[in-house]
C-alpha positions as a Python dict, from the first residue, in 0.01 Angstrom:
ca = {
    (1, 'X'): (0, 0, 0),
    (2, 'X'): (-411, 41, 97),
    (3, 'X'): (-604, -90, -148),
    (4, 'X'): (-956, -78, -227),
    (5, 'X'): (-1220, -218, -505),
    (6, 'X'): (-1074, 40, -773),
    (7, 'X'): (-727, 49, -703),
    (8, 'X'): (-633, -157, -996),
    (9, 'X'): (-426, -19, -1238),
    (10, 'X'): (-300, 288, -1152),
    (11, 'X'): (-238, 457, -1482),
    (12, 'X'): (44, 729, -1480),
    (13, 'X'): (164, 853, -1817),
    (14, 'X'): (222, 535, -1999),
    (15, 'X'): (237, 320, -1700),
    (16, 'X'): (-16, 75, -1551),
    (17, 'X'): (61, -81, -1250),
    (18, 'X'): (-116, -372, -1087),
    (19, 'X'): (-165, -500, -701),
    (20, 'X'): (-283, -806, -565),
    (21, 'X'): (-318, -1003, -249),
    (22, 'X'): (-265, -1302, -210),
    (23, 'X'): (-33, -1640, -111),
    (24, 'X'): (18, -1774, -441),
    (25, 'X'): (148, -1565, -745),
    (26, 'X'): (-69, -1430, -995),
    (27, 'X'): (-35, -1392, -1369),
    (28, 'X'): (-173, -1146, -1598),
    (29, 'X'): (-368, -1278, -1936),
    (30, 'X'): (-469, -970, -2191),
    (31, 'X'): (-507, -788, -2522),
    (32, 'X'): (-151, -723, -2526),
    (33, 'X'): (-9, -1053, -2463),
    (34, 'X'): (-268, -1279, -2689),
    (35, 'X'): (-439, -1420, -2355),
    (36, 'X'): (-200, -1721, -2453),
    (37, 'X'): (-75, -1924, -2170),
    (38, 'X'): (261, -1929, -2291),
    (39, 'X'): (268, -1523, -2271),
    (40, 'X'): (110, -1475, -1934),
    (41, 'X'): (293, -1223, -1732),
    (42, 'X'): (404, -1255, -1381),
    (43, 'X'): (349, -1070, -1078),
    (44, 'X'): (599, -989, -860),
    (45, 'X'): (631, -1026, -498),
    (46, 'X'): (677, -692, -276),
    (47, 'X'): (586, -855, 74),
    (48, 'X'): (521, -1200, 154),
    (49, 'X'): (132, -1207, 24),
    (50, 'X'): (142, -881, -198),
    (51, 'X'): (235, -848, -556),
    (52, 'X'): (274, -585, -811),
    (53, 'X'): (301, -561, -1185),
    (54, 'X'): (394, -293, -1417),
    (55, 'X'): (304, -192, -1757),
    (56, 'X'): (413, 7, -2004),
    (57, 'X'): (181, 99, -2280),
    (58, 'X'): (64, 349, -2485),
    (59, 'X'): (-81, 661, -2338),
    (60, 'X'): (-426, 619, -2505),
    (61, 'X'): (-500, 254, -2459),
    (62, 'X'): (-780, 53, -2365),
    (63, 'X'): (-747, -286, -2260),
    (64, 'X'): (-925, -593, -2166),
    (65, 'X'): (-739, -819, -1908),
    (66, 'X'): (-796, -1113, -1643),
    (67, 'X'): (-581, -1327, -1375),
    (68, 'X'): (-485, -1621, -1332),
    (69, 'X'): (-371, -1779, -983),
    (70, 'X'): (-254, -2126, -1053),
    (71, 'X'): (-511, -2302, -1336),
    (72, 'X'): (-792, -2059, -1175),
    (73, 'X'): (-960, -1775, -1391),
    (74, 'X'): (-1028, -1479, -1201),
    (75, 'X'): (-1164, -1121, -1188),
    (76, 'X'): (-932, -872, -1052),
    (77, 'X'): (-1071, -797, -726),
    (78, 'X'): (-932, -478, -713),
    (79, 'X'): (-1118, -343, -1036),
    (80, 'X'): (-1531, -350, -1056),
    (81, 'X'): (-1488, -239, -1405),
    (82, 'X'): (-1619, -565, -1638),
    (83, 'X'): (-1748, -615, -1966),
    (84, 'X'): (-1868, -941, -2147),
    (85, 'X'): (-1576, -1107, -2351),
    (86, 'X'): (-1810, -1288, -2633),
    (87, 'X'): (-1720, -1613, -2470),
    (88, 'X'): (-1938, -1651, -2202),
    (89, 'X'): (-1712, -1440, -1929),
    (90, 'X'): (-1607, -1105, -1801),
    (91, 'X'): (-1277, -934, -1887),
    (92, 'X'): (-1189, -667, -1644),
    (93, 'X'): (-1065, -322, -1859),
    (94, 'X'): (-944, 19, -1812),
    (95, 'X'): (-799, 294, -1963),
    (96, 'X'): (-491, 498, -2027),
    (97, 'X'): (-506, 858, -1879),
    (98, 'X'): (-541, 976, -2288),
    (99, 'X'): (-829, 742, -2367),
    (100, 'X'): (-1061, 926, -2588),
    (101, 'X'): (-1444, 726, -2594),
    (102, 'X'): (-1680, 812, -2836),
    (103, 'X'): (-1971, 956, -2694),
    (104, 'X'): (-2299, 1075, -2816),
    (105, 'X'): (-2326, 1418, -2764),
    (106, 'X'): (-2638, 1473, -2570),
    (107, 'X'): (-2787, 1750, -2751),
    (108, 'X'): (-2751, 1543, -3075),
    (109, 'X'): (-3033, 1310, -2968),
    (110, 'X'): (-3393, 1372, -3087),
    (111, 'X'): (-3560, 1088, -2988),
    (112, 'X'): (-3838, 1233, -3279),
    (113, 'X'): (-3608, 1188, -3557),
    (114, 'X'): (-3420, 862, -3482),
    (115, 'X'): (-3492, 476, -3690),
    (116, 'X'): (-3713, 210, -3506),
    (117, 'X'): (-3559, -156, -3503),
    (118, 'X'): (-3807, -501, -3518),
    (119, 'X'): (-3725, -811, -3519),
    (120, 'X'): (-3770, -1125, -3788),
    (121, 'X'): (-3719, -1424, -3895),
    (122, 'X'): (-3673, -1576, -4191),
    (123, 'X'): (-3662, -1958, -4324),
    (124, 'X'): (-3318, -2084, -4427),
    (125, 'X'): (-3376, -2328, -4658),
    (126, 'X'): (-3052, -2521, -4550),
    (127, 'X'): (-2798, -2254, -4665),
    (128, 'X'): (-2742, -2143, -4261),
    (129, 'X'): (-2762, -2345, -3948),
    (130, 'X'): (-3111, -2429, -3820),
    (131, 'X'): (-3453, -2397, -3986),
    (132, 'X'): (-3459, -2057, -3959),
    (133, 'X'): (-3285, -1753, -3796),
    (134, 'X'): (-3336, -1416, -3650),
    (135, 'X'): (-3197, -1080, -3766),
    (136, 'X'): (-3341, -725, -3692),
    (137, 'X'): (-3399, -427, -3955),
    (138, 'X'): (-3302, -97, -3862),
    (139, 'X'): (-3518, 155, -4041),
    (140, 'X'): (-3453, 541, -4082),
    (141, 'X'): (-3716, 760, -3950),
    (142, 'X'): (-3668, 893, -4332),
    (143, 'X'): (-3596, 683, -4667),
    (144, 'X'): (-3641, 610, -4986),
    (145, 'X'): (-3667, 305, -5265),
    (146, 'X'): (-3327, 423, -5331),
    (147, 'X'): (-3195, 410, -4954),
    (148, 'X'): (-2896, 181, -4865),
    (149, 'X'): (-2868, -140, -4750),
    (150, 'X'): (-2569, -234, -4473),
    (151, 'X'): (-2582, -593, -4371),
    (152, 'X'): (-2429, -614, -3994),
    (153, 'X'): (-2260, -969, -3908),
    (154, 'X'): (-2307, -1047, -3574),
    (155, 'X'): (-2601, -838, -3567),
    (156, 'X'): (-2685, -890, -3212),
    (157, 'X'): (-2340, -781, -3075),
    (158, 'X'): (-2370, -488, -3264),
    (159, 'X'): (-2701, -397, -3129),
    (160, 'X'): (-2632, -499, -2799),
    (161, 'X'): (-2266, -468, -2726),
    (162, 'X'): (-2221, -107, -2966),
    (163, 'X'): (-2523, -8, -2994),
    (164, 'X'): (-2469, 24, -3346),
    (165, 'X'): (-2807, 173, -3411),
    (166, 'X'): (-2746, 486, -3162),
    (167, 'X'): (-2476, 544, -3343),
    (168, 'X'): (-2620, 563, -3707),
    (169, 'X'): (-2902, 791, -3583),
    (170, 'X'): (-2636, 1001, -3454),
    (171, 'X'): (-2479, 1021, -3793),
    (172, 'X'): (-2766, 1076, -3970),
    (173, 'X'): (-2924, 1358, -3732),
    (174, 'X'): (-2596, 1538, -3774),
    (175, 'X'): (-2606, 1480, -4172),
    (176, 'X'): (-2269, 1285, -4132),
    (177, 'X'): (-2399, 1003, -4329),
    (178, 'X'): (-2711, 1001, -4568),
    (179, 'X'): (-2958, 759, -4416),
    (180, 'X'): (-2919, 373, -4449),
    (181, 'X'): (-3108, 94, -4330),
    (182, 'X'): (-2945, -191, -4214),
    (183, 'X'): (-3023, -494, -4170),
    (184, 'X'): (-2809, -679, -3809),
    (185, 'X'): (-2826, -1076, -3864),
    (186, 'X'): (-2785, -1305, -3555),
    (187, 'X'): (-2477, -1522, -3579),
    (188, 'X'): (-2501, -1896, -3398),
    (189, 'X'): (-2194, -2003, -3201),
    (190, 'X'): (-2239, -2387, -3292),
    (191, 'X'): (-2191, -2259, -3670),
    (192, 'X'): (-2073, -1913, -3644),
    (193, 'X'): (-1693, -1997, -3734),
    (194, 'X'): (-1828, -2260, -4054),
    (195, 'X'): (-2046, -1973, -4183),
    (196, 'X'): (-1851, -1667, -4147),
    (197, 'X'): (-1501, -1846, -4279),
    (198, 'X'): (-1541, -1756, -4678),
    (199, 'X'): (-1864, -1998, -4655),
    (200, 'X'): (-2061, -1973, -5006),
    (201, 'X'): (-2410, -2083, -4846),
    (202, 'X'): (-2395, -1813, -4593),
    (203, 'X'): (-2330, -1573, -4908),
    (204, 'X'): (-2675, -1706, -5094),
    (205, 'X'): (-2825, -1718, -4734),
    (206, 'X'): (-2782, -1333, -4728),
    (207, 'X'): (-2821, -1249, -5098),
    (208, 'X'): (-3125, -1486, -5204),
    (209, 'X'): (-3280, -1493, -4854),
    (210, 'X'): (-3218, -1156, -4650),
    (211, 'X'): (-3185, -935, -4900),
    (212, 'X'): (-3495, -998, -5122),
    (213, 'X'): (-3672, -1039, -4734),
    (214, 'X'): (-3523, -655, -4647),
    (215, 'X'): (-3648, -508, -5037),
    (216, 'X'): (-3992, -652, -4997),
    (217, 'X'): (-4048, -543, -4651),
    (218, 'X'): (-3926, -174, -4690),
    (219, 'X'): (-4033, -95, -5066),
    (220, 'X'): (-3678, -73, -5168),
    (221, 'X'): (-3557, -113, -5494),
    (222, 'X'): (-3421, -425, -5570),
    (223, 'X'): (-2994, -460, -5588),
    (224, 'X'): (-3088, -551, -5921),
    (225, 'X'): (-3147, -232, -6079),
    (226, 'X'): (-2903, -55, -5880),
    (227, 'X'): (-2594, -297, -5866),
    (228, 'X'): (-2313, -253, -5576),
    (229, 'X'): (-2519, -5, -5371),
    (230, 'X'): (-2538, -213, -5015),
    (231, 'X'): (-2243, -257, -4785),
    (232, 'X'): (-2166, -527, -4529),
    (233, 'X'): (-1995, -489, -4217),
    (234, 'X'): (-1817, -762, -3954),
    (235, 'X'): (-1517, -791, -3700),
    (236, 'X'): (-1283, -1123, -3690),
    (237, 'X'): (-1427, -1415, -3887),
    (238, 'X'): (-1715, -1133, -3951),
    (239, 'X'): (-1428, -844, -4090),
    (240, 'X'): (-1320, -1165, -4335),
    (241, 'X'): (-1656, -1267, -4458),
    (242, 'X'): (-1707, -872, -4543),
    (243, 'X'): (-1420, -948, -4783),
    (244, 'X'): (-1512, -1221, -4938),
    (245, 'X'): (-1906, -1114, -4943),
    (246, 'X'): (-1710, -782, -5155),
    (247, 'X'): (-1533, -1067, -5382),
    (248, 'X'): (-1767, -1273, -5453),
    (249, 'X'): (-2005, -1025, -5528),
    (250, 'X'): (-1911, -688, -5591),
    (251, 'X'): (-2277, -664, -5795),
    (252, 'X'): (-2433, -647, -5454),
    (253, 'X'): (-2162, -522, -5161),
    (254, 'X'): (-1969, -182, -5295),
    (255, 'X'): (-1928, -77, -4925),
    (256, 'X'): (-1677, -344, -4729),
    (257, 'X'): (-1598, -222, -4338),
    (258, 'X'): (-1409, -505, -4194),
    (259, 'X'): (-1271, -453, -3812),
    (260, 'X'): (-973, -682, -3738),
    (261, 'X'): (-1057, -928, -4005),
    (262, 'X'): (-954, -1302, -3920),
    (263, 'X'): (-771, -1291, -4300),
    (264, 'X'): (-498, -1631, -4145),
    (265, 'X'): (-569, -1853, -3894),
    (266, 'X'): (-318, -1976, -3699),
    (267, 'X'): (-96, -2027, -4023),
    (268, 'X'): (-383, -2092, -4274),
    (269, 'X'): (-425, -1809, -4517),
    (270, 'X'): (-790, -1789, -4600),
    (271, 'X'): (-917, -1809, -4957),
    (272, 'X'): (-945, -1413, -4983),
    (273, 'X'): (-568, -1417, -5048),
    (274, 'X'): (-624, -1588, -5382),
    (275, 'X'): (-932, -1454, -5504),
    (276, 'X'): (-760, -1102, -5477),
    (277, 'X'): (-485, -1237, -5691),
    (278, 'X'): (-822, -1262, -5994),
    (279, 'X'): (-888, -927, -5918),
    (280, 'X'): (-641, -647, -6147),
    (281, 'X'): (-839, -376, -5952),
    (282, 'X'): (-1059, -452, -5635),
    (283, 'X'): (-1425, -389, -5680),
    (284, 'X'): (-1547, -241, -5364),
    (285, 'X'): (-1438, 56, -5157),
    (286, 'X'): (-1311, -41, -4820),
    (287, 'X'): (-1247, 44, -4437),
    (288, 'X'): (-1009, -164, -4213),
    (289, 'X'): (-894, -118, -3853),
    (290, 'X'): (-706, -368, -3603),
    (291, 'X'): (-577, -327, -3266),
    (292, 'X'): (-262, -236, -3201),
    (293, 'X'): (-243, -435, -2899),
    (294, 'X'): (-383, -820, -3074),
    (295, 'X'): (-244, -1107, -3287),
    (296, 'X'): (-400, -979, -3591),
    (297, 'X'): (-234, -677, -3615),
    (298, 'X'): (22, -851, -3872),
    (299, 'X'): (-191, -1023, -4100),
    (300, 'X'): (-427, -729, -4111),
    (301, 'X'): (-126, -485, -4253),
    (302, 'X'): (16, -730, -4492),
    (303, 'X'): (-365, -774, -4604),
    (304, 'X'): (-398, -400, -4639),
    (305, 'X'): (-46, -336, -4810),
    (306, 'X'): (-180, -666, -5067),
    (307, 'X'): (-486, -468, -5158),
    (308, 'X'): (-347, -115, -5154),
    (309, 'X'): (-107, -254, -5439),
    (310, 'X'): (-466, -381, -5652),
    (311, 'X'): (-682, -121, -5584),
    (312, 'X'): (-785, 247, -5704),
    (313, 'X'): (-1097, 249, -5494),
    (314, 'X'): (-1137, 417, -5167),
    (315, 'X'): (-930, 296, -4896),
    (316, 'X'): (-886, 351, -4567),
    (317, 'X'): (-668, 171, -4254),
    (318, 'X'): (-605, 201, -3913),
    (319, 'X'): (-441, 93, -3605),
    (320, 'X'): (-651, 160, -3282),
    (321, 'X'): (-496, 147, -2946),
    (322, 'X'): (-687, -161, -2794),
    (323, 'X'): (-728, -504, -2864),
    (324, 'X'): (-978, -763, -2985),
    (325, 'X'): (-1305, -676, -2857),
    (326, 'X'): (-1652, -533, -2900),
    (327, 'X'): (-1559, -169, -2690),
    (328, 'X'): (-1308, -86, -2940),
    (329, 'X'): (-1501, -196, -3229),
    (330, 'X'): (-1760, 91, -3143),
    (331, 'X'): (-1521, 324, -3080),
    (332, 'X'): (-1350, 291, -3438),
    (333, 'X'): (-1711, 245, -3632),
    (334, 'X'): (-1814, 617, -3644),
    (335, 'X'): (-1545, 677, -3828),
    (336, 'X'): (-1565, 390, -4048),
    (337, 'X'): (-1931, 441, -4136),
    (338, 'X'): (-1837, 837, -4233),
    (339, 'X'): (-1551, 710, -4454),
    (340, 'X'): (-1790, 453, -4622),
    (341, 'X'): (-2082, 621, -4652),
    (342, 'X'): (-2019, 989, -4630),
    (343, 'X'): (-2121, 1162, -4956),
    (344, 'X'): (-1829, 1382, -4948),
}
């Protein structure tokens, strides 16, 4: 078979296939096999230095993938389609021939009407890593004292990697949402995993330090005087510290939107599991999703069927045809930001 620079996969039905050239074999490491060593799937030879690989997934999918060839990391040379995997490399993707992306529709943006971000920092008194740390505000172009307050975990992937802000204007232009301001912290990797595993001084770090910042800066009224009015939003360790933020203090976060929570690791069941068990009803409305094709897909039903049985707030779950990753994150988080904020 001729190949080029986008012959990789060819997608036909529910069918991906993969080619590559080469002497030695190559494996495939992706969403749908954990990227575990253990699980990497063979190619198989068709001539003496060509291989081919077939898939079979579902007909919507989007997936993240890389080779291997020996102990060697590689790009698939036959695919120039890349995207940053929040670890310092590239995963090549693609999609299934059913693949729906959300897109802004173009007539939807009035560059007149949507928020402005800036950038700040604040002093951390010891509760987070560092002296201080950066976060950005994202302002409506119209609010109010009694305007909503999201705080986004991993506020920079958001921003950068979702655009998270494009799509709130959109929702808001298109009255889908009332407006919200948000405010998009930066995580750290040195202490990202300490602070957003059920840590209690990230909690007063955001409470005592971000929020009172946000109030001052924007003339809104304090959490105070209108307890559980803000939300808080994260994905892996950032979907479980939503939970726990929601837990441990339902006064401030009434809003919970956690995407593929980390809720185990590895076989350690994270505290959440037992402060739900002090809970006879939970306190917060909430939106999950998970990938149907990642490790956490278990944990994050059992998590959802433990809560469903505790709760008569608003709930809402889903299983999106992708894995772990920032793509299908923003694909999900219109609809998680309607169910969670919509006044419907």
């Amino acid at each position: 078979m001729k190949t080029n620079l986008n012959t990789n996969p060819i997608t036909i039905q529910n069918r991906a296939t993969f080619y590559y050239s080469g002497a030695k074999q190559p494996f495939l490491a992706s969403d749908f096999n954990g990227w575990e060593k253990e699980n990497f799937i063979p190619f198989q030879r068709i001539s003496p230095d060509q291989w081919k690989l077939d898939i079979d997934l579902v007909s919507d999918a989007y997936i993240e993938y890389c080779i291997y060839v020996g102990k060697r990391r590689i790009s698939d040379p036959l695919n120039s389609n890349k995207t940053p995997n929040g670890m310092g490399k590239f995963n090549n993707f693609f999609c299934m021939p059913d693949h729906k992306s959300f897109v802004i529709p173009s007539k939807t943006v009035q560059p007149n009407l949507q928020g402005t971000i800036e950038r700040h920092s604040v002093i951390t008194f010891g509760t987070v890593y560092g002296k201080s740390r950066n976060f950005s505000i994202y302002t409506p172009k119209l609010f109010t004292p009694e305007t909503p307050l999201l705080i986004v975990l991993d506020g920079q992937d958001y921003l950068d990697r979702v655009r998270i802000n494009e799509i709130v204007d959109y929702l808001i232009i298109t009255k889908q949402i009332p407006p919200i301001v948000m405010a998009l912290v930066d995580s750290i990797p040195i202490s990202r995993t300490i602070e957003y595993t059920c840590s209690e001084s990230n909690l007063l770090f955001l409470n005592e330090i971000v929020i009172p910042f946000v109030e001052s800066k924007l003339g809104l009224n304090s959490i105070k005087h209108r307890p559980g009015s803000y939300g808080i939003l994260g994905a892996s360790f950032g979907g479980l510290f939503a939970v726990y933020a929601g837990l441990r203090s339902p006064q401030v976060y009434s809003k919970v939107i956690s995407q593929s929570g980390a809720f185990n690791f590895r076989q350690h069941p994270f505290v959440i599991w037992d402060l739900l068990t002090l809970h006879k009803d939970l306190p917060f409305d909430l939106c999950m999703d998970v990938g149907q094709y990642e490790p956490l897909l278990a944990s994050n039903s059992s998590f959802y069927e433990f809560i469903r049985k505790r709760s008569s707030k608003k709930l809402d779950f889903s299983v999106f045809p992708a894995g772990h990753n920032y793509p299908a994150w923003g694909n999900e988080l219109p609809k998680c930001l309607k169910f969670i904020f919509s006044e419907e």
